[in-house]
Residue frames relative to the residue before (quaternion, step in Angstrom):
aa qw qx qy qz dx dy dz
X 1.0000 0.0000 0.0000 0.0000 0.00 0.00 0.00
X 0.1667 -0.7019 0.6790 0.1364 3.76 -0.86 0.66
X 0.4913 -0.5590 0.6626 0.0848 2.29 -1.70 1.82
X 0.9492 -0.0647 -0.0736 0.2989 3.67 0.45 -0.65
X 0.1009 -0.7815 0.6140 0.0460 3.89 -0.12 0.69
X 0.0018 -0.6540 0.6998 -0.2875 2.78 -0.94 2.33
X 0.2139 -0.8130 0.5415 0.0074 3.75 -0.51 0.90
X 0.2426 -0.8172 0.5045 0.1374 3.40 -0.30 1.19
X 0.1352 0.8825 -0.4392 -0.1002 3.16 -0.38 0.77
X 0.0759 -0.7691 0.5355 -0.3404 3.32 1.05 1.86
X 0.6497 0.5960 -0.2923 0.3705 3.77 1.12 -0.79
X 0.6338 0.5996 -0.3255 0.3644 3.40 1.72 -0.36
X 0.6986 0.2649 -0.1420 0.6493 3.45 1.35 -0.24
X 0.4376 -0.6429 0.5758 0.2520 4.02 -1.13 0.60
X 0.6296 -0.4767 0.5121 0.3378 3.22 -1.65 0.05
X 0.4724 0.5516 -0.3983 0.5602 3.56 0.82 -0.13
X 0.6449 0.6282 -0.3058 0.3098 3.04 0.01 -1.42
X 0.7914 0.3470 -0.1506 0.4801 3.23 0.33 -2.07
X 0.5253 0.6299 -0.3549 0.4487 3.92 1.28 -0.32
X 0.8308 0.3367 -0.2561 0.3617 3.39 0.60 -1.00
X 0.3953 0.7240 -0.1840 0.5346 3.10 1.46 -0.56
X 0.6476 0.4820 -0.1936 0.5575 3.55 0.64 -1.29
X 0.8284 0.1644 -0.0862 0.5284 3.83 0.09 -1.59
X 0.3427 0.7384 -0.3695 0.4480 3.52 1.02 0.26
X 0.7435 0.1769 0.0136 0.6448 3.65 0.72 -1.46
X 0.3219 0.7016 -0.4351 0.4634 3.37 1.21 -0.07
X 0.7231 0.5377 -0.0677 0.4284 3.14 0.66 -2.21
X 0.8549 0.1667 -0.2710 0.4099 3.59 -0.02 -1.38
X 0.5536 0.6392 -0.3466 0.4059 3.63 1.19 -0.58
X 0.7028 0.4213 -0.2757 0.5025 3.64 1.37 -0.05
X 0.3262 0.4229 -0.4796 0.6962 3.35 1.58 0.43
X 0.8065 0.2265 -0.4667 0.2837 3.04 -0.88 -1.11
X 0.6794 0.4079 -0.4856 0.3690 4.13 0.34 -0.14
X 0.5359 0.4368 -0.4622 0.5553 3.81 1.08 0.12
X 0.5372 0.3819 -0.5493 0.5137 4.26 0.57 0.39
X 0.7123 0.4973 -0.3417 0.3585 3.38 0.25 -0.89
X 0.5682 0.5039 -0.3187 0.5672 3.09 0.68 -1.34
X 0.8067 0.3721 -0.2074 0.4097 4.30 -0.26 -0.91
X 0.8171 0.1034 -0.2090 0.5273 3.65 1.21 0.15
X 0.1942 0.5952 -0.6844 0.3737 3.65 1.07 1.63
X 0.3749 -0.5174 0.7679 0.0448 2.45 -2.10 0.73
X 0.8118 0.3251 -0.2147 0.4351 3.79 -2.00 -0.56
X 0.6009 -0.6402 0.4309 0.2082 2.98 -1.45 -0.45
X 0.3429 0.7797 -0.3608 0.3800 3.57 1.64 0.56
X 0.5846 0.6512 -0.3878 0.2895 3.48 1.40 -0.80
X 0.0925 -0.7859 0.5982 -0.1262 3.36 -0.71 1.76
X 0.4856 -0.6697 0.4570 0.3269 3.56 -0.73 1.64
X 0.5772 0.6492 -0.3511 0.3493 4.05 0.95 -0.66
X 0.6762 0.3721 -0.2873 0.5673 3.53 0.65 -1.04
X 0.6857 0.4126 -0.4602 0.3845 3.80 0.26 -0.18
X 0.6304 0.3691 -0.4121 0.5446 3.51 0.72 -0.72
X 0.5454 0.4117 -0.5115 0.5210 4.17 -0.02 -0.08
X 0.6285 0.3715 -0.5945 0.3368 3.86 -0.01 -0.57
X 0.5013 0.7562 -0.3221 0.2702 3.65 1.24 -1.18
X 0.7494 0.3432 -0.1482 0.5465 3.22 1.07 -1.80
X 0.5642 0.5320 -0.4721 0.4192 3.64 0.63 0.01
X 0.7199 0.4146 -0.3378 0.4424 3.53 0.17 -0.49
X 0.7157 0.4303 -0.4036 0.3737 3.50 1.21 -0.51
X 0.5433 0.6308 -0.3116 0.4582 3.48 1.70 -0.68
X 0.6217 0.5849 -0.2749 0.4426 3.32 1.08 -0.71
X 0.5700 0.6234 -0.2968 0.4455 3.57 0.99 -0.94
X 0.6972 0.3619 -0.1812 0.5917 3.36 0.52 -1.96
X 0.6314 0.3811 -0.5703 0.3619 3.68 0.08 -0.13
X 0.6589 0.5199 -0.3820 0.3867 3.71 0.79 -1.10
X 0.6482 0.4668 -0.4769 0.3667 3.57 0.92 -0.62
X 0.5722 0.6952 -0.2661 0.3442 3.39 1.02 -1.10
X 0.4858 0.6068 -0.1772 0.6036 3.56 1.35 -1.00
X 0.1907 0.7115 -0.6725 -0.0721 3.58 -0.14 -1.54
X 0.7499 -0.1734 0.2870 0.5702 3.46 -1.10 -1.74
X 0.6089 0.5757 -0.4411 0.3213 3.78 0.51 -0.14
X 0.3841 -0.7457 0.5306 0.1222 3.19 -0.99 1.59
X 0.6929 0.4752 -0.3915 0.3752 3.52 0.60 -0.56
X 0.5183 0.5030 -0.3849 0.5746 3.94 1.31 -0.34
X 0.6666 0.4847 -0.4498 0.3440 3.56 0.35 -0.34
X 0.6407 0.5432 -0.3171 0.4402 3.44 1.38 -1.19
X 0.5895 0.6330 -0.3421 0.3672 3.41 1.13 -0.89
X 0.6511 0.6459 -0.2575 0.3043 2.76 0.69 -1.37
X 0.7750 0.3401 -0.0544 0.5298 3.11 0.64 -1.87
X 0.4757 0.4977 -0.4692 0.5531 3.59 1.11 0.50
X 0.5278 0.5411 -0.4378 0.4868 3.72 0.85 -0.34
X 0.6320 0.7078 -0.2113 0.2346 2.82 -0.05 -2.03
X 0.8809 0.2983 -0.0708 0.3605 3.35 0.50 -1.72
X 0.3826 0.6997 -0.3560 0.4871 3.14 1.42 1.20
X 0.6781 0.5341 -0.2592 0.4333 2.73 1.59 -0.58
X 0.0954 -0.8117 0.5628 0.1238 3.97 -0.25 0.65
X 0.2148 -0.7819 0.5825 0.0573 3.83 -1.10 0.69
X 0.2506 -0.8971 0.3607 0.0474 3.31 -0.22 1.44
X 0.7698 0.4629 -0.1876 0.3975 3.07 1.53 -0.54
X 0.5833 -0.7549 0.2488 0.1673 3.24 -0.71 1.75
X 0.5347 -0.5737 0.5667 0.2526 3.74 -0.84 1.18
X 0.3550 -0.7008 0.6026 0.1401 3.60 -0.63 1.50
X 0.8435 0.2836 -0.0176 0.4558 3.17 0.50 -1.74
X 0.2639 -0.6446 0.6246 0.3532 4.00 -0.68 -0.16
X 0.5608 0.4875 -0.4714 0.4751 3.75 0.96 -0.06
X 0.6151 0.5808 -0.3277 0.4206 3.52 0.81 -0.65
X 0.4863 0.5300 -0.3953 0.5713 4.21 1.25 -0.18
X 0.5145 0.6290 -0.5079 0.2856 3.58 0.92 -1.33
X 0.8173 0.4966 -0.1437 0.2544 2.81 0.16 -2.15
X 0.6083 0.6278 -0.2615 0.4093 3.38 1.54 -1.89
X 0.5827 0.5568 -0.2830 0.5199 3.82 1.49 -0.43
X 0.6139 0.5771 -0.3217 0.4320 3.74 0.80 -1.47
X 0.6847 0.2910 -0.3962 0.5381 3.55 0.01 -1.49
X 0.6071 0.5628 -0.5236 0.2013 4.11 -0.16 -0.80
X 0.7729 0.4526 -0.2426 0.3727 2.98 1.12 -1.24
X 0.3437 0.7241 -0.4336 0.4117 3.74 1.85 -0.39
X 0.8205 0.3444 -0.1245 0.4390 2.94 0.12 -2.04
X 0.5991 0.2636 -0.5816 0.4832 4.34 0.27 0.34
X 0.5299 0.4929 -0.5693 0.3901 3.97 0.41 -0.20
X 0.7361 0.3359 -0.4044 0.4264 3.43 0.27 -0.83
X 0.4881 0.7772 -0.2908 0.2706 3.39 0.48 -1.15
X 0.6826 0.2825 0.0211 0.6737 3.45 1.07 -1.62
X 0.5849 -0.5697 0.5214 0.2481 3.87 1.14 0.54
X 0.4777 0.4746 -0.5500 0.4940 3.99 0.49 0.45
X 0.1055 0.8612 -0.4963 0.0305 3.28 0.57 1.09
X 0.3839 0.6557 -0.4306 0.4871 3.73 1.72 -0.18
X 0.8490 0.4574 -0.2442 0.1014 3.15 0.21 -1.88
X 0.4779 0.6639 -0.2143 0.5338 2.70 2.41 -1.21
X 0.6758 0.5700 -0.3509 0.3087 4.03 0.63 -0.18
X 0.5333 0.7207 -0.1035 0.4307 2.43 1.73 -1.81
X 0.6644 0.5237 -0.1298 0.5171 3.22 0.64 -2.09
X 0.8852 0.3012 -0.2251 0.2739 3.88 -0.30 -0.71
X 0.2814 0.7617 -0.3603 0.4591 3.05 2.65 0.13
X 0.8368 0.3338 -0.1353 0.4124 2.89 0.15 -2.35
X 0.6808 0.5363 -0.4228 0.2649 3.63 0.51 -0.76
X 0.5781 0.5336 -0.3937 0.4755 3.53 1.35 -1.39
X 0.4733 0.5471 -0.4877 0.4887 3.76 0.54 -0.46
X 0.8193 0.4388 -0.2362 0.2836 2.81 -0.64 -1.54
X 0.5481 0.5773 -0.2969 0.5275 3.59 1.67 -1.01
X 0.7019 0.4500 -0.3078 0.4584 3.83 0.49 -1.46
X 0.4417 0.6202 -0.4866 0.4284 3.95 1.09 -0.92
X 0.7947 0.3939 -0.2422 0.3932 3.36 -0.26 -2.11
X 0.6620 0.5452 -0.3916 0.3334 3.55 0.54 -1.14
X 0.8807 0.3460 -0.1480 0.2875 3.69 0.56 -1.28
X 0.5905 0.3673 -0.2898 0.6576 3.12 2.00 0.05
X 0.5567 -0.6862 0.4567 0.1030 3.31 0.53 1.03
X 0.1231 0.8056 -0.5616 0.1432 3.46 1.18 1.20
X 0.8673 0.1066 -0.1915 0.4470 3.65 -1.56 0.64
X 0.3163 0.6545 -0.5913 0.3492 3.98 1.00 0.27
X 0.4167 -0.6980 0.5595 0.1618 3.95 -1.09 1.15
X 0.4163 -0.7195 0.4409 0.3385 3.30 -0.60 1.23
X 0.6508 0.3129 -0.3800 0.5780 4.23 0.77 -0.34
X 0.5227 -0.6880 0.4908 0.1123 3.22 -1.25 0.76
X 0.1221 -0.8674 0.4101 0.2538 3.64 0.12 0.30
X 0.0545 0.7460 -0.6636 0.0101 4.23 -0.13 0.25
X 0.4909 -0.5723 0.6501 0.0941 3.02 -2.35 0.79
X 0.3090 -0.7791 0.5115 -0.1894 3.14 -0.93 1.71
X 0.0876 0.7603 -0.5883 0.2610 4.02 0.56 1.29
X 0.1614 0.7241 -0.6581 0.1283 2.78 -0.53 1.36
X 0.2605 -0.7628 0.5630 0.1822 4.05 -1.17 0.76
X 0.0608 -0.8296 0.5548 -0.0163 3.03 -0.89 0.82
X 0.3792 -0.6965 0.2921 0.5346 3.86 -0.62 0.72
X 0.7827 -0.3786 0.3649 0.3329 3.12 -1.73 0.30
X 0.7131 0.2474 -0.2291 0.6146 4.46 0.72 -0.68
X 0.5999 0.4788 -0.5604 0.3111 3.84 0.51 0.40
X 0.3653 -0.8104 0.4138 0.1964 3.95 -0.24 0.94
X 0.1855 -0.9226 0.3307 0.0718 3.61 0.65 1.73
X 0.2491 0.6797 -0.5506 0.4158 3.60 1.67 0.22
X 0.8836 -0.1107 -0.0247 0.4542 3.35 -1.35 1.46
X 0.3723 0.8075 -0.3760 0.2608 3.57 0.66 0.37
X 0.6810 0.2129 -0.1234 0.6897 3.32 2.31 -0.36
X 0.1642 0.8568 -0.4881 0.0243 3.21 1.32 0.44
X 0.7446 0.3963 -0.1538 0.5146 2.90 1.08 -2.24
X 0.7147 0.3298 -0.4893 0.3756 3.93 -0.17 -0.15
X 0.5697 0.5021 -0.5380 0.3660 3.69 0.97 0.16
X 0.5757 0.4231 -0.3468 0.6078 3.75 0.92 -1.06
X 0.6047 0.4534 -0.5201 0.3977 4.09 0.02 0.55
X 0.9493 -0.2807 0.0118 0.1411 3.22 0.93 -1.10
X 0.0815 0.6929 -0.3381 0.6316 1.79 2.18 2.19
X 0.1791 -0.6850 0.6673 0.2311 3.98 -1.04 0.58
X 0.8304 -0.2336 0.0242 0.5052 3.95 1.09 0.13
X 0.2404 -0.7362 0.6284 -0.0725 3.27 -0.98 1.31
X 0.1410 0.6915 -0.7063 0.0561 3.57 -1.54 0.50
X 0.4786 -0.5605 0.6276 0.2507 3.48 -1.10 1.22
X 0.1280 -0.7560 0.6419 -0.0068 3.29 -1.24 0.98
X 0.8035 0.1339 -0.0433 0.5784 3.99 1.25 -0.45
X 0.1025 0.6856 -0.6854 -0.2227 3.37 -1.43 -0.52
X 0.0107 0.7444 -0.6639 -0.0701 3.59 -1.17 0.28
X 0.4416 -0.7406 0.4796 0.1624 2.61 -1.55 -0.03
X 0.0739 -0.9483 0.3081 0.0201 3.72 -0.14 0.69
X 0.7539 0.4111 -0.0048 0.5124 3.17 -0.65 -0.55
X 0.6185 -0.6550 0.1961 0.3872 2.91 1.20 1.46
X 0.6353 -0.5844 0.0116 0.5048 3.64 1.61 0.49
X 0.3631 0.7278 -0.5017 0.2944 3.07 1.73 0.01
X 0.7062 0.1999 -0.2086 0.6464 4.20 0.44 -0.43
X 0.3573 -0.4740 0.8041 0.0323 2.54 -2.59 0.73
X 0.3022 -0.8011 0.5102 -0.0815 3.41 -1.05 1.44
X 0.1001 0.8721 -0.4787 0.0175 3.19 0.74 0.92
X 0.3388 -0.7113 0.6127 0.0618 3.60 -1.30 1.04
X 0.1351 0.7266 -0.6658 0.1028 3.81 -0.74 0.82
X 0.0410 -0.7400 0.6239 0.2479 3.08 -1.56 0.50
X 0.3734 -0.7535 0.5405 -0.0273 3.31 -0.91 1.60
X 0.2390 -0.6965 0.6674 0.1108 3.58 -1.69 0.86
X 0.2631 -0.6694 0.6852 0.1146 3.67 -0.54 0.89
X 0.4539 -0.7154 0.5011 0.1764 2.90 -1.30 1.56
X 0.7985 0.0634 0.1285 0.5847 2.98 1.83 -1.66
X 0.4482 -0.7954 0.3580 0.1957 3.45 -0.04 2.09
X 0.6393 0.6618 -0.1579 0.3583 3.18 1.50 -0.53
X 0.6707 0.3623 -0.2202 0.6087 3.51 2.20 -0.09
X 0.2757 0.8394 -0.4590 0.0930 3.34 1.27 0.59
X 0.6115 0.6436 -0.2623 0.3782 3.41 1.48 -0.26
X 0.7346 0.3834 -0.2178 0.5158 2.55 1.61 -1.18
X 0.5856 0.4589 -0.5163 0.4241 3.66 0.81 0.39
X 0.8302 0.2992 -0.3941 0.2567 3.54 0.58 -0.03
X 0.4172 0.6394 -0.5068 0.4003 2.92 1.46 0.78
X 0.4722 0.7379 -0.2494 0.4126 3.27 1.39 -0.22
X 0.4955 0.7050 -0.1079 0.4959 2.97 1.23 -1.96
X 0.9311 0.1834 0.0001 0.3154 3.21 0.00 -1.65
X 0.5351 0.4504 -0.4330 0.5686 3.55 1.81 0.99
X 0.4844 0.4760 -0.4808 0.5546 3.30 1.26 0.85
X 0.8643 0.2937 -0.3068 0.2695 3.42 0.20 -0.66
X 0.5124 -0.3753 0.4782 0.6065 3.56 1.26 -0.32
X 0.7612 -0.4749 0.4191 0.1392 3.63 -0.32 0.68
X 0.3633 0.7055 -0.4386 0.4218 3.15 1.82 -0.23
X 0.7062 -0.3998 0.5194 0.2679 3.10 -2.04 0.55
X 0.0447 -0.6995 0.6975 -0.1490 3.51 -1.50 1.88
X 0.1355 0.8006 -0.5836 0.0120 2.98 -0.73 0.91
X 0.2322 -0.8611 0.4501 0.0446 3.78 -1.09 1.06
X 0.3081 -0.7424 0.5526 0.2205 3.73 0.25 0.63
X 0.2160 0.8516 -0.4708 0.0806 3.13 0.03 0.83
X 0.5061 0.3231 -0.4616 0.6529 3.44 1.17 1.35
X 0.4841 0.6734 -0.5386 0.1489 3.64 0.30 -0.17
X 0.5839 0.3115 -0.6315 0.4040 3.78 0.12 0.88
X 0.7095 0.5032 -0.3534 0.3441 3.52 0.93 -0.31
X 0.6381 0.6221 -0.1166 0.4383 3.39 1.37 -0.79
X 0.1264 0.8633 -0.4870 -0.0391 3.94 -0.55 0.62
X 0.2822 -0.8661 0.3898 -0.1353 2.66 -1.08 1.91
């Protein structure tokens, strides 16, 4: 009589298998963090999220191998899965790109499309280094963030009109607050600099209009994340 009837089912996949697979996504999932790593931008790049893309593609694999053809392990699975809740906020929307790429590495390999998964992380990383070094969809006016304080009885309607038409191609007031217990007015604009090269001299400008008050220009903010 058997006390117990457990069914290994380790027989569906070889030791090979789980080897190549393993250093397989190993492989392309460590390129892809040496693209990423070689065509960040800003200042978010964190040595952590690349080495997790690593382990994702490999976790992914063994999950796909685990899976195989068996529909009811898939449901499990992803009945598991969605317990799980991630709290910590995507800096970059380029950073999903990638958090997708290895996923999709590691079910190619996973399911043993082990061509397709080569193929695939060739043409895209290309296709990534392409966009990255010719500077593909970059706007030909820069946009930047413009905070400028002003006192609270000085009436700031058109008050930068002319130094914006000097050396701005287009500006638009985007806030006002109030601060400084109301004694200033915080005014928010986002400005195009004709020329990146007079940024000094526009806020030195800036700031013999308002009283000397506190300017401040974002003047990396498409490149920069904050």
């Amino acid at each position: 009589m058997d006390v117990l009837n457990v069914q290994d089912l380790t027989f569906t996949f070889s030791v090979p298998d789980i080897v190549v697979s393993l250093l397989l996504s190993f492989a392309l999932c460590s390129a892809i963090g040496w693209v990423y790593r070689a065509t960040h931008r800003g200042a978010s790049y964190t040595q952590s999220f690349v080495q997790t893309l690593v382990l994702n593609g490999m976790v992914v694999a063994v999950v796909m191998l685990v899976i195989g053809s068996n529909v009811a392990r898939a449901f499990a699975l992803v009945g598991s899965l969605s317990i799980i809740r991630f709290r910590n906020a995507v800096k970059e929307t380029r950073d999903v790109g990638f958090i997708f790429f290895t996923m999709a590495i590691g079910m190619a390999v996973g399911t043993q499309f082990y061509l397709l998964a080569v193929i695939t992380m060739v043409v895209i990383s290309l296709i990534i280094v392409i966009m990255t070094r010719l500077n593909w969809y970059a706007r030909g006016s820069v946009s930047q963030i413009l905070q400028v304080e002003v006192p609270n009885n000085v009436a700031f309607d058109g008050l930068f009109d002319r130094l914006f038409l000097q050396y701005t191609g287009s500006s638009e007031l985007i806030s006002v607050d109030s601060v400084q217990n109301g004694t200033l007015t915080e005014l928010t604009y986002t400005v195009g600099l004709k020329n990146q090269g007079k940024v000094q001299e526009f806020v030195s400008g800036i700031k013999k209009l308002n009283g000397n008050n506190r300017v401040t220009l974002l003047a990396g903010y498409n490149g920069t994340d904050l």
